[in-house]
C-alpha positions as CSV (number, residue, x, y, z in Angstrom):
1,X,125.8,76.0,104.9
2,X,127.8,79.3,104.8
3,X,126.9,81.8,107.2
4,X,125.1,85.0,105.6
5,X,126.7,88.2,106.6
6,X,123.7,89.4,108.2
7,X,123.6,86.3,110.3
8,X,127.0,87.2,111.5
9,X,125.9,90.9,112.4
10,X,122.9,89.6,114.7
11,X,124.8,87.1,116.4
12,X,127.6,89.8,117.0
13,X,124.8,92.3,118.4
14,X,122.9,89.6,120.5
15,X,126.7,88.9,122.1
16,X,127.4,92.2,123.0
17,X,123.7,92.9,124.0
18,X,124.1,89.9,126.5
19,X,126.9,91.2,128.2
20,X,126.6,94.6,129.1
21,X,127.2,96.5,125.9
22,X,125.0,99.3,124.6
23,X,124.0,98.8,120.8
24,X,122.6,100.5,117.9
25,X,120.4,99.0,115.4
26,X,122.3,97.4,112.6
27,X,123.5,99.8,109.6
28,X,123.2,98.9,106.1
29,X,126.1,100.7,103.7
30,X,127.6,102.3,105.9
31,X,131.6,102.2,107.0
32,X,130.1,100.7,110.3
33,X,127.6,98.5,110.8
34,X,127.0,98.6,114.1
35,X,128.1,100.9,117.6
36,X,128.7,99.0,120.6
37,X,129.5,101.3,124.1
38,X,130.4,99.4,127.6
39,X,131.6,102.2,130.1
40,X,134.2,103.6,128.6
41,X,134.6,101.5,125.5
42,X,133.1,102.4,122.3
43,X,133.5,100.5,119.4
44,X,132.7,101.5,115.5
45,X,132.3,97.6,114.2
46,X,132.3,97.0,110.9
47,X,131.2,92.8,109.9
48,X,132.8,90.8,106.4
49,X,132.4,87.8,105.3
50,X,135.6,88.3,103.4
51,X,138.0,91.3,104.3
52,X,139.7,91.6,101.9
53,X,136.4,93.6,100.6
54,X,136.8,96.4,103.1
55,X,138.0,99.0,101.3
56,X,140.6,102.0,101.7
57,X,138.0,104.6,101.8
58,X,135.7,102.7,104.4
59,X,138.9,102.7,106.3
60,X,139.7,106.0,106.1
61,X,136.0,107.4,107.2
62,X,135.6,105.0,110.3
63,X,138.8,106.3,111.6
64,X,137.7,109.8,111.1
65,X,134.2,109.2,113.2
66,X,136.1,107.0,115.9
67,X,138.9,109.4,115.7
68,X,136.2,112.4,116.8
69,X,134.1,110.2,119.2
70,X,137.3,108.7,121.0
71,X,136.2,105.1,119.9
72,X,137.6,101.9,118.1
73,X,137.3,100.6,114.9
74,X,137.2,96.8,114.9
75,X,136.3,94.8,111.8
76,X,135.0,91.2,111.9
77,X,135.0,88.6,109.3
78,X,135.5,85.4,108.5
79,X,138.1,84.7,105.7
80,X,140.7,86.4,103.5
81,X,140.8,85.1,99.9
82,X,140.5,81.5,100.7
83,X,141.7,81.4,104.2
84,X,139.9,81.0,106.8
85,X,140.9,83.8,110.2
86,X,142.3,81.9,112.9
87,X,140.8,82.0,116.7
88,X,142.4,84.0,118.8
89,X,144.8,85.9,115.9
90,X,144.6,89.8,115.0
91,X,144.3,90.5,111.8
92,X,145.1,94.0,110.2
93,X,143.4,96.1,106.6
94,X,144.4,99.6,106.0
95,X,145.2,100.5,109.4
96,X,141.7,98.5,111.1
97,X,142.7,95.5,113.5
98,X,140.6,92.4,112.5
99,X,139.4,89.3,114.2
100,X,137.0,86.5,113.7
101,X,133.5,86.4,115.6
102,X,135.1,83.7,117.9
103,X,138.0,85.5,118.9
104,X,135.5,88.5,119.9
105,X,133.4,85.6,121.9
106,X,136.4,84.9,123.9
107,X,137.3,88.8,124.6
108,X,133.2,89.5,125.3
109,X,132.6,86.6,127.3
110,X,136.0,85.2,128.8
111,X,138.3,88.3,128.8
112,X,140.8,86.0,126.5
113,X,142.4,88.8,124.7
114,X,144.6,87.5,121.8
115,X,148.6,87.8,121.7
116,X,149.5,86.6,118.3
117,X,149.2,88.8,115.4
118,X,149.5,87.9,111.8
119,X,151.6,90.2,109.8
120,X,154.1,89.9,106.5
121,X,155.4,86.5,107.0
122,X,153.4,84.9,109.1
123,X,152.3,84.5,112.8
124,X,153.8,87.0,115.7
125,X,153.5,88.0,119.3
126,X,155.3,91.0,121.1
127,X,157.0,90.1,124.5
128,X,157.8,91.7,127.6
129,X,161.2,92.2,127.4
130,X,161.6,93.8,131.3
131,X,159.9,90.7,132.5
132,X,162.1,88.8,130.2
133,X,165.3,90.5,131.4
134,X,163.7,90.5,135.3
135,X,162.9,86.4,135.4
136,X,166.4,85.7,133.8
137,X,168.1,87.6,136.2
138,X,166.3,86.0,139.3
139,X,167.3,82.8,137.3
140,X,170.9,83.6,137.1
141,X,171.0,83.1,133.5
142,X,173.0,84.8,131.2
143,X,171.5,86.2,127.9
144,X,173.8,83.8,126.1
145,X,172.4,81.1,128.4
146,X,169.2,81.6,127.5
147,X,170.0,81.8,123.7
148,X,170.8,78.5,124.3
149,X,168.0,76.9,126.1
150,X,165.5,78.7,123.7
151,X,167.2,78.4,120.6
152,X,168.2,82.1,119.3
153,X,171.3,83.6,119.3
154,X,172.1,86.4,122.4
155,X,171.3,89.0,120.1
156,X,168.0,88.1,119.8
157,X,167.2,87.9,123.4
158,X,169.0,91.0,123.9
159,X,166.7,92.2,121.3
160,X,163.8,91.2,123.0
161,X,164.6,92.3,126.4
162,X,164.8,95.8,124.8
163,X,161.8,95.7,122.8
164,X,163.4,95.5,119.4
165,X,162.3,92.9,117.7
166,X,158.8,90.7,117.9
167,X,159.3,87.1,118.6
168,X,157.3,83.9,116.5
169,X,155.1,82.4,119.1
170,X,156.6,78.8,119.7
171,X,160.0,80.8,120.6
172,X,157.9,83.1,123.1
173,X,156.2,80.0,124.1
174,X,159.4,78.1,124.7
175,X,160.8,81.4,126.5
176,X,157.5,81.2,129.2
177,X,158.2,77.5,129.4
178,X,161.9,78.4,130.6
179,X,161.1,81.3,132.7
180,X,158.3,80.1,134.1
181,X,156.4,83.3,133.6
182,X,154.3,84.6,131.0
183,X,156.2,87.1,129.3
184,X,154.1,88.1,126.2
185,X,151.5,90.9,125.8
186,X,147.8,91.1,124.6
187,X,147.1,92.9,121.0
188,X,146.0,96.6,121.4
189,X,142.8,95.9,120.1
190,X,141.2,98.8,121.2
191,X,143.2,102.0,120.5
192,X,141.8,105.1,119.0
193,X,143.0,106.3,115.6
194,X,145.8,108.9,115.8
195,X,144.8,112.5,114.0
196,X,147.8,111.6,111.2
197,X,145.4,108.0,110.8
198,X,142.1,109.6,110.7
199,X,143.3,112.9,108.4
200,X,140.4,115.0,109.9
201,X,139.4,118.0,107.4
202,X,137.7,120.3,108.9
203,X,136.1,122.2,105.9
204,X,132.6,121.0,104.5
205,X,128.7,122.3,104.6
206,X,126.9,123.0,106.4
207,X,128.3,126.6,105.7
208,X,126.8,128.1,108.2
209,X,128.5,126.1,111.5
210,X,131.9,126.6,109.7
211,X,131.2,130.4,109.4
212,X,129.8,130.5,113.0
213,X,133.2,128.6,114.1
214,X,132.4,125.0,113.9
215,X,134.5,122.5,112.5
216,X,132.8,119.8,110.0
217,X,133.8,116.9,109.1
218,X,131.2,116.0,105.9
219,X,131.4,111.4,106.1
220,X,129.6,110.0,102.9
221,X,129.1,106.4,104.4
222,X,127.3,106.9,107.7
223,X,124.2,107.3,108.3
224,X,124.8,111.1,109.2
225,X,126.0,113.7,106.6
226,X,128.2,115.4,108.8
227,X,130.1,116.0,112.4
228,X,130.1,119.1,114.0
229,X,132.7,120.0,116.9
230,X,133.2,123.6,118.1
231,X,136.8,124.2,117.3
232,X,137.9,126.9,120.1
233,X,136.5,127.0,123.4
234,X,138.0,127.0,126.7
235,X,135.3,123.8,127.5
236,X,135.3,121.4,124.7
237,X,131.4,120.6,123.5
238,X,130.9,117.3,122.6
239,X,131.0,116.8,118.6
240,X,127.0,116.6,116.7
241,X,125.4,114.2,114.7
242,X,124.2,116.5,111.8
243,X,121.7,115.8,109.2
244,X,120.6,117.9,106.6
245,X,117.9,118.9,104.4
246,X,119.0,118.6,101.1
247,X,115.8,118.6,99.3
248,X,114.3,115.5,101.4
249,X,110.8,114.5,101.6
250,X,109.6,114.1,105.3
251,X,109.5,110.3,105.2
252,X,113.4,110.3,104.6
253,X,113.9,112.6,107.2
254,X,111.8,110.9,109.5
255,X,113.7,107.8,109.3
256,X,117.1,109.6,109.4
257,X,115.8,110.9,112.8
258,X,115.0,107.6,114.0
259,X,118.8,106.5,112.8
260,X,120.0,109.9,114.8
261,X,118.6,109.5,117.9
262,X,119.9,105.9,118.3
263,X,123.0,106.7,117.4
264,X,122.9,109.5,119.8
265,X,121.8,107.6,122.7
266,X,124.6,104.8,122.0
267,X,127.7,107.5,121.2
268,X,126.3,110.0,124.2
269,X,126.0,113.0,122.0
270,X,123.7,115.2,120.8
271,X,122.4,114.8,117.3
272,X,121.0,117.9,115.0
273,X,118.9,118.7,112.1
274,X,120.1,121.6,109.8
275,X,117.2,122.6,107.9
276,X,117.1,125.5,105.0
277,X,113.0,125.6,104.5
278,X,111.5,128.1,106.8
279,X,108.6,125.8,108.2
280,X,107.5,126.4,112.5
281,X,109.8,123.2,112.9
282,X,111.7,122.5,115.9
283,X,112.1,119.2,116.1
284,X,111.4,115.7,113.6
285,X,110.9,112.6,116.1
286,X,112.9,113.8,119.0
287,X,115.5,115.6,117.6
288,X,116.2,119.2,117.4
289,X,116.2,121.0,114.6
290,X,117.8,124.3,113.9
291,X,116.8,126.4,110.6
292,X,120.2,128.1,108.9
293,X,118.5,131.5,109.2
294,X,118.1,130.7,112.5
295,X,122.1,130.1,112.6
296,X,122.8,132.9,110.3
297,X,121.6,135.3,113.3
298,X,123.9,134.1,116.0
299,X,126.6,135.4,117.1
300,X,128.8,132.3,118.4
301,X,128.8,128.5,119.1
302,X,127.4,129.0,122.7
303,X,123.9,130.6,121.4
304,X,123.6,127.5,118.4
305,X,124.0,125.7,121.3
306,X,122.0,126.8,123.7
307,X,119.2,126.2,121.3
308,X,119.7,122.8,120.8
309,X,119.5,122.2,124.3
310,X,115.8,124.0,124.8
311,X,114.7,122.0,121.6
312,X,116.4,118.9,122.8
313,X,113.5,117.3,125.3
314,X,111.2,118.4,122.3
315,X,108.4,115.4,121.2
């Protein structure tokens, strides 16, 4: 019986639950389905059956919000077209490394992080070429040698000794069995998208935190309309998780509230309501709100700010 999707999400969660990893509740259409946070990793997770359905623009927004919180985008799934993803194999869409829920089982639970990565042409891993170069030396071997024990020409170990070239794993595997060493390295699983990968904009609404020197980043597939950071100050604020109004009824943004402050206890950030009605409202389910006339009489980030933080313990 083929595993549902959603099956695959709650096993993922219960995992990371079970060993030490803070997690949100389980987002529906969104670019990420879940947020994960151990110490200092945070991961944006998105889960597939297939992957080849995760699309450029999913791509492009998860790297925007990782790129802002300093977290990783990681997708999971189970097959492309008709092949099924190997164990222990990174995978790669639009930019987004990609593994299979057992390959995240081993990293979670045994600290096996994978070396081979699948790319145009099939199956490769990236080796050490200074622990190459320092084990043949100790070995007295010479590149051409070597070449000849594993196979390859002395360019190619050349090559690898100076990081040129990535090797298929049963020559890496043959090089460790010569050497005696391991000499290839883990996949990068875990990096944070570059600015040139995320292609942060900083114009978008609300109007007023633009105007009162905010940057906003508007996302159309989370389950926030908007990031707020402010853009110069000599202490960097942490960016905001900003909802806002736009005409909803008080049943939606109740549960948005309920979907902020989760995120915001997982991320470790504040989260903020923008509202343009001008009701006595400070807060909706524990988070601040803050009315646009309200912002339109500040002077700078620092009061907007100071705000939130007296409405912030609000009930």
């Amino acid at each position: 019986m083929p595993l549902h999707r959603d099956h695959i999400i709650i096993e993922i969660n219960e995992l990371l639950s079970k060993h030490g990893f803070d997690t949100s509740n389980i987002y529906d259409r969104s670019c990420f389905d879940l947020v994960a946070r151990r110490e200092l990793l945070l991961l944006l997770m998105k889960v597939l059956v297939n992957v080849d359905g995760f699309s450029a623009a999913h791509a492009q927004e998860i790297k925007r919000v990782a790129r802002t919180f300093f977290a990783s985008p990681l997708l999971v799934g189970l097959k492309s077209k008709n092949e099924v993803l190997e164990e222990d194999v990174v995978y790669e869409r639009h930019g987004i490394p990609v593994i299979a829920p057992s390959t995240l089982r081993n990293i979670v639970v045994e600290e096996i992080y994978p070396e081979i990565f699948a790319d145009r042409g099939g199956y490769y891993v990236q080796i050490d070429g200074q622990v190459v170069k320092q084990m043949r030396e100790q070995q007295n071997l010479s590149l051409k040698d070597l070449a000849d024990k594993a196979h390859v020409s002395r360019e190619t170990i050349y090559k690898y000794e100076t990081g040129r070239v990535r090797a298929q794993p049963d020559t890496a595997f043959l090089l460790e069995s010569i050497l005696d060493m391991r000499i290839t390295l883990s996949v990068n699983l875990f990096s944070v998208p570059s600015d040139e990968d995320a292609a942060e904009t900083k114009k978008g609404e609300p109007r007023e935190l633009v105007d009162l020197g905010f940057g906003v980043i508007n996302t159309n597939r989370t389950p926030f309309d908007a990031l707020a950071q402010v853009e110069a100050t000599s202490k960097k604020a942490e960016p905001l998780l900003t909802d806002l109004e736009k005409n909803r009824n008080q049943k939606v943004l109740n549960k948005m509230a309920t979907n902020l402050k989760d995120l915001s206890d997982v991320i470790g950030t504040d989260a903020v309501f923008i509202l343009e009605n001008k009701k006595d409202t400070e807060c909706i389910d524990g988070v601040p709100v803050v009315h646009s006339w309200e912002i339109g009489e500040m002077k700078n980030p620092a009061e907007f700010l100071k705000m939130l933080a007296e409405r912030r313990e609000c009930n």
